[in-house]
N, C-alpha and C positions, 0 to 999 in steps of 0.2 A: 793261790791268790785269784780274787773273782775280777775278773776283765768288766771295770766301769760298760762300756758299752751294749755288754751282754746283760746287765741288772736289768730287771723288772723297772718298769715303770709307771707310773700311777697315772691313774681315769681318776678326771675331776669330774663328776656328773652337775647339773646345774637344776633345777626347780625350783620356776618362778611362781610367786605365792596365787592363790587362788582370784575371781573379782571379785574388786570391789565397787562401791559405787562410781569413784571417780575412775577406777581402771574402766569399768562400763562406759561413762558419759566420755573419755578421753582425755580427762583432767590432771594435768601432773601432776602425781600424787610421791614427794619425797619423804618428808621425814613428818606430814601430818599422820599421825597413829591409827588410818581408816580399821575398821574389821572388815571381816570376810563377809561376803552376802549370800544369801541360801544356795543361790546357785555357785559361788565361789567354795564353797565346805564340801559341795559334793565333786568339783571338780576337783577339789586334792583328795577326797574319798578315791576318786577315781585315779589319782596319780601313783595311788599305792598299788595298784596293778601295776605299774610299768617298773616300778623299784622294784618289786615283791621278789626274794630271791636273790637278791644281793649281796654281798656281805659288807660293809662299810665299813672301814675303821675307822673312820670320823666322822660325824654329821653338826656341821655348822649351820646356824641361822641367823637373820638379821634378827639384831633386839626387837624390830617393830612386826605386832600384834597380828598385821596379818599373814605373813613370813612364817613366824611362831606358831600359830592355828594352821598352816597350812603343812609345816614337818610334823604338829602332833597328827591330826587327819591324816597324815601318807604313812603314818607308822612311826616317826621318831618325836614322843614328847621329853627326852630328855638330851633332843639337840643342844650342841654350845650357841651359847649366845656372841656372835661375834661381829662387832660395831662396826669393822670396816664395810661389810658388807649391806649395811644401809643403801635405802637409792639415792640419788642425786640430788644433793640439796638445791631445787629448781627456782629459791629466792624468791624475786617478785611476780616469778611465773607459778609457784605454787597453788595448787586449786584452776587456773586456766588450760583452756584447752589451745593447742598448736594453731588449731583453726581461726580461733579465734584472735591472736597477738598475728596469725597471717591475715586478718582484716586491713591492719596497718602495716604490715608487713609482707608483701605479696612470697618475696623470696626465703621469707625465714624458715631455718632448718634448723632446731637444735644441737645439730653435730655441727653445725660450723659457727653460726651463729652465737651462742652459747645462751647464759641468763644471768640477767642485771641480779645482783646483788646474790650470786647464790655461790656454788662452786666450778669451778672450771671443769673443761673436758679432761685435759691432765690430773688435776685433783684426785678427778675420780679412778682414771685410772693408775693412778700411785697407790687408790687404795685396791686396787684389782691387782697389780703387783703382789704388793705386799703378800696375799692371799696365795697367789701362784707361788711364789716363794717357799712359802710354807707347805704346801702343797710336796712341791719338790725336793722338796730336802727332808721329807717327811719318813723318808723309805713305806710308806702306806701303799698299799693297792690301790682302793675304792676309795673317795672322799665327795661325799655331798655338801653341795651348799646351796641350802634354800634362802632366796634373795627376792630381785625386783626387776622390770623388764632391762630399763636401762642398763643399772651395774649388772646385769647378768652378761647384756651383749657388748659389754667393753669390757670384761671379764674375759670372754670367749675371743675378740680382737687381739686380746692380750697375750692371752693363750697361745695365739696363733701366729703372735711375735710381730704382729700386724698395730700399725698407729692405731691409737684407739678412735678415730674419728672413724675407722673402718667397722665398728660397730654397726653401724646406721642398715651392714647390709644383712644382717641376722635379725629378721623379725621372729618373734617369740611371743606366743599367745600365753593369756591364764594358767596357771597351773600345767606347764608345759615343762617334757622332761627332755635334758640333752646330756650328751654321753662327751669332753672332750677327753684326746686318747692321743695316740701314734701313729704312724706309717712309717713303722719300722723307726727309725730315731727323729722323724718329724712330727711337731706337734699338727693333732688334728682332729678335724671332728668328725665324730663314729657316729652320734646318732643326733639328730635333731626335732625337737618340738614333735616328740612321742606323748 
């Protein structure tokens, strides 16, 4: 009989999609369907170095387009397409920049604050669960999932068994590749924004 403790355990990698325009200008960009911009296609060209040599047994992506162009560019165009991993649907703040709703708002923080009419911090991370979940019970090795800045770093909060408000302290650039993993039976992250 295999002692649960001693089982293999699975590296969830994370690759956040390429830019785009509004990733550029700072603009929330949730569930409007931007594409990738020239220099966004070559920063997942360039992502596929840091995966190169991996062996995946799964490759998940957000339905949206530029998530999808950014696993076909890194090497996987026949990633699954998987809705939870959308980014945050940011409501009335959609298309706005942070800088600007802090015009009126001196104090406001997305992670605390949240957005009028959109989904909650929780929301999103129930759908960052959900993922972990799956993840884990998967008995897999290696599982990519190409997503979006937000859900990637409440994803990684989650991971880490941490509130997902604890998000806010994992920044994550373009097309940026992160390894989360173990320390021995603790969740944890192996590599960051490679």
């Amino acid at each position: 009989m295999t002692n649960p403790a001693l089982a293999p355990r699975p590296q969830l990698w994370i690759l956040r999609h390429g830019e785009t325009e509004w990733s550029k200008s700072g603009q929330y960009t949730g569930l409007t369907d931007l594409p990738l911009t020239v220099e966004g296609e070559q920063q997942a060209v360039e992502a596929r170095k840091v995966l190169d040599g991996v062996d995946f047994d799964l490759v998940l992506t957000s339905p949206l387009r530029r998530a999808r162009r950014t696993a076909e560019l890194a090497g996987f165009p026949d990633a699954q397409h998987e809705p939870l991993a959308v980014e945050w649907n940011y409501g009335d703040y959609e298309g706005i920049s942070s800088d600007l709703i802090r015009k009126d708002n001196p104090d406001y923080l997305i992670w605390t604050h949240g957005v009028p009419n959109g989904e909650t911090l929780d929301e999103v991370a129930a759908r960052a669960d959900k993922i972990i979940g799956r993840v884990l019970e998967s008995g897999m090795d290696n599982v990519l999932v190409v997503a979006h800045g937000h859900f990637s770093r409440i994803l990684t909060a989650r991971w880490l068994e941490l509130p997902p408000v604890e998000g806010r302290h994992f920044v994550l650039g373009t097309a940026k590749v992160c390894t989360l993993g173990w320390d021995k039976r603790t969740p944890a992250i192996v590599r960051w924004g490679l």
